[in-house]
DOLUMKOL-666571 format. One record per residue (C-alpha): residue in one letter; x, y, z. Coordinates in pm, 1 decimal, m for minus. Example, Ala and Ser with C-alpha at 12.3 -4.5 7.8 and 13.67 -1.06 7.14 Angstrom:
! DOLUMKOL-666571
@residu=a, px=1230.0, py=m450.0, pz=780.0
@residu=s, px=1367.0, py=m106.0, pz=714.0
//
This chain:
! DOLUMKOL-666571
@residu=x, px=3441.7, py=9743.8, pz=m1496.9
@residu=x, px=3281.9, py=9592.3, pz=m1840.3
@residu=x, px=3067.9, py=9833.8, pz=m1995.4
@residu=x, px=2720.8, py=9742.8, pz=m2014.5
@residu=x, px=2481.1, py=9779.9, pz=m2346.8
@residu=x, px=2107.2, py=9878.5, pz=m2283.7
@residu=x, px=1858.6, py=9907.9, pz=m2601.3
@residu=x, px=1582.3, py=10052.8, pz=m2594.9
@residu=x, px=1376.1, py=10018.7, pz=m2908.7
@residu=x, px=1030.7, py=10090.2, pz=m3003.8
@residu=x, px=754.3, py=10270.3, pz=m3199.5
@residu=x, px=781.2, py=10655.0, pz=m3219.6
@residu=x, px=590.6, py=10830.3, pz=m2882.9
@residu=x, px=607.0, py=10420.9, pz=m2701.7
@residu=x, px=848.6, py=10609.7, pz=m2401.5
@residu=x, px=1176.2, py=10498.2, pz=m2519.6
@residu=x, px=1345.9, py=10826.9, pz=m2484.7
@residu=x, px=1205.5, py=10930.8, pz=m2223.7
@residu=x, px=1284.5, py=10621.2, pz=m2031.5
@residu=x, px=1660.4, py=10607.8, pz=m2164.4
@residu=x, px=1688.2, py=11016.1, pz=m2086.6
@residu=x, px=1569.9, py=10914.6, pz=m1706.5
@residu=x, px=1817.5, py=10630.1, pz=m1714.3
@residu=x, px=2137.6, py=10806.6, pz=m1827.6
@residu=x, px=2007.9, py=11066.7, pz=m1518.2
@residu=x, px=1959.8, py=10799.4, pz=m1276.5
@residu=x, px=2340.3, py=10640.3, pz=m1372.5
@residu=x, px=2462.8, py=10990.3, pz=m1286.0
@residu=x, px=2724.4, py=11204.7, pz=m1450.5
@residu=x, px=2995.2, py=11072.4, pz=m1655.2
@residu=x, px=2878.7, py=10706.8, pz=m1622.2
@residu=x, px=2637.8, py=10657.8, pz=m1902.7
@residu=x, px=2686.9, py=10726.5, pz=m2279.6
@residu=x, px=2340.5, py=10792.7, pz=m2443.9
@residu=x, px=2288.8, py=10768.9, pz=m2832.1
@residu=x, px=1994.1, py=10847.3, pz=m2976.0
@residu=x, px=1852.6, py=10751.3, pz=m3315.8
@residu=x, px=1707.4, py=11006.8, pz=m3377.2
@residu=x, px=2005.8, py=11257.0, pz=m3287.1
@residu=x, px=2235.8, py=11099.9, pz=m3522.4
@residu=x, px=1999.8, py=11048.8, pz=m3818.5
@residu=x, px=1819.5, py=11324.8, pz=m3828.5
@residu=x, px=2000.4, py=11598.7, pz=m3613.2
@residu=x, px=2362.2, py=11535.9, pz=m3769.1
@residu=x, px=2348.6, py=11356.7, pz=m3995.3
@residu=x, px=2020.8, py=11462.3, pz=m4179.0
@residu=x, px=1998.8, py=11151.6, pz=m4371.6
@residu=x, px=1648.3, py=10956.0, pz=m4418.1
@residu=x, px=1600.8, py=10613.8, pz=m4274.2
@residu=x, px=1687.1, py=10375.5, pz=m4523.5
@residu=x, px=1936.6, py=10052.9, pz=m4526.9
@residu=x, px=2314.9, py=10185.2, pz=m4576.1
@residu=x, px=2263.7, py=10508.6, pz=m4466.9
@residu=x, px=2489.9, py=10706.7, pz=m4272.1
@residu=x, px=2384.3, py=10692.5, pz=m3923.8
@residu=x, px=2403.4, py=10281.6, pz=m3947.3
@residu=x, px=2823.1, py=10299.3, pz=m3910.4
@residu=x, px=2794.4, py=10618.6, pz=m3714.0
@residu=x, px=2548.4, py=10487.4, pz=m3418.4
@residu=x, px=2798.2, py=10182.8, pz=m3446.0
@residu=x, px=3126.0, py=10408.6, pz=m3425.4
@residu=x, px=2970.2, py=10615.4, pz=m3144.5
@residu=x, px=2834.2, py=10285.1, pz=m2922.6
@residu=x, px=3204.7, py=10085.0, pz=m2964.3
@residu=x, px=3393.8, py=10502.8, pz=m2836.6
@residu=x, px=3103.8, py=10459.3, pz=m2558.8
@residu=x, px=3217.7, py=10069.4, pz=m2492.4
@residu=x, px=3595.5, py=10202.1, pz=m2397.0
@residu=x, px=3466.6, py=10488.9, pz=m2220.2
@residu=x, px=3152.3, py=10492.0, pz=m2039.0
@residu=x, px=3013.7, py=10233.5, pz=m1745.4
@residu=x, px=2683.8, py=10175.9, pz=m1962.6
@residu=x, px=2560.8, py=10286.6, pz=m2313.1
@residu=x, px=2210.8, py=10306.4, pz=m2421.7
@residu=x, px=2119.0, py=10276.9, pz=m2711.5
@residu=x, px=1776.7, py=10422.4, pz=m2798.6
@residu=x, px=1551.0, py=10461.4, pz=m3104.9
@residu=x, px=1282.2, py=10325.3, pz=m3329.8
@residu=x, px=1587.9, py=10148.7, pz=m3508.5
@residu=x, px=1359.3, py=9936.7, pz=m3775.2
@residu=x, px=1516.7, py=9561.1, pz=m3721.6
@residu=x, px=1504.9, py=9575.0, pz=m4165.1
@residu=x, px=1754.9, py=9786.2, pz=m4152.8
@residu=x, px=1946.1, py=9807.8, pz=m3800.1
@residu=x, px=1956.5, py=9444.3, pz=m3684.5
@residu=x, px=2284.1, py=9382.8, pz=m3846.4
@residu=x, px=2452.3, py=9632.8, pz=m3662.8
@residu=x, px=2246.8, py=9561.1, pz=m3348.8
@residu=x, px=2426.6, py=9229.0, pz=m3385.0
@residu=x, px=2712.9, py=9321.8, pz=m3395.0
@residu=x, px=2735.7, py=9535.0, pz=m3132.5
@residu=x, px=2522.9, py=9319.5, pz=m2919.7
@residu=x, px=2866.8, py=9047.6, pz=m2960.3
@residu=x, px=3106.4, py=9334.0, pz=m2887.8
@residu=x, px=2970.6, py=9381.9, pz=m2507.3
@residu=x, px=2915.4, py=9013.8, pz=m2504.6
@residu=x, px=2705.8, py=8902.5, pz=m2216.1
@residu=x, px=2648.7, py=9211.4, pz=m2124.9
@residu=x, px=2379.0, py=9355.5, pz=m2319.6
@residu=x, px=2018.3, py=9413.6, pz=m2162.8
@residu=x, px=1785.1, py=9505.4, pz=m2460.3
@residu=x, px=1403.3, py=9615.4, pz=m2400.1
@residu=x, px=1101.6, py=9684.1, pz=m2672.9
@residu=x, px=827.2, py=9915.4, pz=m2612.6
@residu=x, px=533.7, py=9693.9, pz=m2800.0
@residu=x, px=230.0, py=9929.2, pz=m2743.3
@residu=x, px=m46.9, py=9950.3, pz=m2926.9
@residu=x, px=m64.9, py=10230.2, pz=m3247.4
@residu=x, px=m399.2, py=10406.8, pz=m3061.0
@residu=x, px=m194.5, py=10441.5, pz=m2779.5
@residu=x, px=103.5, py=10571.6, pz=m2956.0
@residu=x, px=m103.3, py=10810.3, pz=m3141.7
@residu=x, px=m261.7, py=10942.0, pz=m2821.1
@residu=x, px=91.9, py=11047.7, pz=m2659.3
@residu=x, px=148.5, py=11226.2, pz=m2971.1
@residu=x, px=m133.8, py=11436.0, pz=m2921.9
@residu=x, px=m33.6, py=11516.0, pz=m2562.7
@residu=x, px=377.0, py=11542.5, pz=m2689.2
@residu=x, px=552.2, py=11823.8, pz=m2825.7
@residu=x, px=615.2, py=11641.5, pz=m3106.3
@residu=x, px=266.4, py=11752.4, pz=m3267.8
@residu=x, px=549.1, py=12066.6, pz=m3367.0
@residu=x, px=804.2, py=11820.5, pz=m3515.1
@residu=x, px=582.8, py=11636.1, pz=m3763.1
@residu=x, px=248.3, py=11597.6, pz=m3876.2
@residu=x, px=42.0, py=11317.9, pz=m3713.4
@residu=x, px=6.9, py=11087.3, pz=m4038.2
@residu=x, px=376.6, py=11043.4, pz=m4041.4
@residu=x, px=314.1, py=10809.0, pz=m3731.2
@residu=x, px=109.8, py=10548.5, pz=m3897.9
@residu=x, px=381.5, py=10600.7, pz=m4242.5
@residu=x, px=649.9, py=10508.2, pz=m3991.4
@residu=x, px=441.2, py=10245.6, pz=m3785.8
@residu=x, px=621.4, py=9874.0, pz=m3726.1
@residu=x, px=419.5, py=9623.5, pz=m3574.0
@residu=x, px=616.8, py=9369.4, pz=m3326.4
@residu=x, px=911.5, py=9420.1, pz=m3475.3
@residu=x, px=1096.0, py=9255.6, pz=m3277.7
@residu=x, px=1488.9, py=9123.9, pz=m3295.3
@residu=x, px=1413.3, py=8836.0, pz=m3225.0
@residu=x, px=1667.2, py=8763.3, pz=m2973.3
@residu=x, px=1644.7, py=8523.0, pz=m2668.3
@residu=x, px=1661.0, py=8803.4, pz=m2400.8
@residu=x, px=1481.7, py=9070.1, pz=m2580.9
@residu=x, px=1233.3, py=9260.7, pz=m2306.5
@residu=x, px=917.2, py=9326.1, pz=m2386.6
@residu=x, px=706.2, py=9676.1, pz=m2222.8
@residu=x, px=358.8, py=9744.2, pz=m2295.1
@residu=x, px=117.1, py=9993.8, pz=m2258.3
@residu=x, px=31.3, py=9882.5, pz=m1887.2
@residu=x, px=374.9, py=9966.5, pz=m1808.6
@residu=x, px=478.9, py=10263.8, pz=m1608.0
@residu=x, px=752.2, py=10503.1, pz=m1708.5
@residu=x, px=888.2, py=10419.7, pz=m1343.1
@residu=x, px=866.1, py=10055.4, pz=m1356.1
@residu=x, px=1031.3, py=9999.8, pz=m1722.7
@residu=x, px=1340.5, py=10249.9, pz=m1524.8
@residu=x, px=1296.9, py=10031.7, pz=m1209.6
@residu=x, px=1320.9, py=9725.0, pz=m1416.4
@residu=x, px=1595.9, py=9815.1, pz=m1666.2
@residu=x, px=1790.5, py=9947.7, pz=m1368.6
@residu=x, px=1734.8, py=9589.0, pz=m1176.5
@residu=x, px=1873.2, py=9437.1, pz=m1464.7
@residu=x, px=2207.2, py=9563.2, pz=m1529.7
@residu=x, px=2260.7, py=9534.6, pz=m1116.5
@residu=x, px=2259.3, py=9854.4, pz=m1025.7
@residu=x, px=2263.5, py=9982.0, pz=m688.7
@residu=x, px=2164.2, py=10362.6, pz=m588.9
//
């Protein structure tokens, strides 16, 4: 089987990793490689989001390991298109045809108002949500999904899942 490439982009709180967590769940064990943004930045690496930082080649290294051994990797993350696209096009013509790649374009009030009701309120303080805002930023690419706020957590899984064919 080809593996399959699923991004999931988005502001911070817009249900990206919660959506990609209930994905790699719904794939079931062993069949879907999940990397996460913020788990390689921030968690591993501890480096601060900025072009040519670590976690660019690393998030790349880790995707093209999940390419030769997973069924489906998802990649997930704010991943700001200034300074991730490159790679994000790159990888996007290693699994050829078979990417699938989604952005969660909701609006900041609603963004703002799942971070009051997340546990992120612990992580960081809520003005570092408008300091990290992007608005529409988009890759620009022909098959580039687009979720908003009316969108359920189920349908964006429902739909993402329809995509990439799968069958339960």
């Amino acid at each position: 089987m080809t593996a399959k490439l699923i991004i999931i982009r988005g502001n911070s709180c817009s249900g990206k990793t919660t959506t990609a967590r209930c994905l790699q769940k719904r794939f079931g064990p062993g069949k879907a490689l999940l990397v996460s943004q913020d788990v390689v930045r921030i968690e591993m690496l501890q480096v601060k989001d900025r072009p040519s930082n670590l976690a660019i080649q690393l998030i790349e290294d880790i995707v093209r390991f999940g390419k030769n051994h997973s069924d489906i990797v998802i990649l997930e993350g704010i991943l700001p298109s200034k300074i991730y696209n490159e790679m994000v096009v790159r990888l996007i013509d290693l699994f050829e045809n078979q990417t699938y790649s989604y952005y969660f374009d909701l609006p900041f009030e609603v963004t703002q108002k799942r971070f009051q009701q997340s546990n992120k309120i612990e992580k960081f303080e809520e003005e570092k949500l408008s300091q990290w805002w992007l608005e529409k930023d988009y890759l620009n690419l022909s098959a580039e999904h687009c979720f908003d706020e009316l969108d359920t957590e189920e349908f964006c899984v429902e739909k993402i899942l329809s995509d990439v064919g799968y069958e339960e």
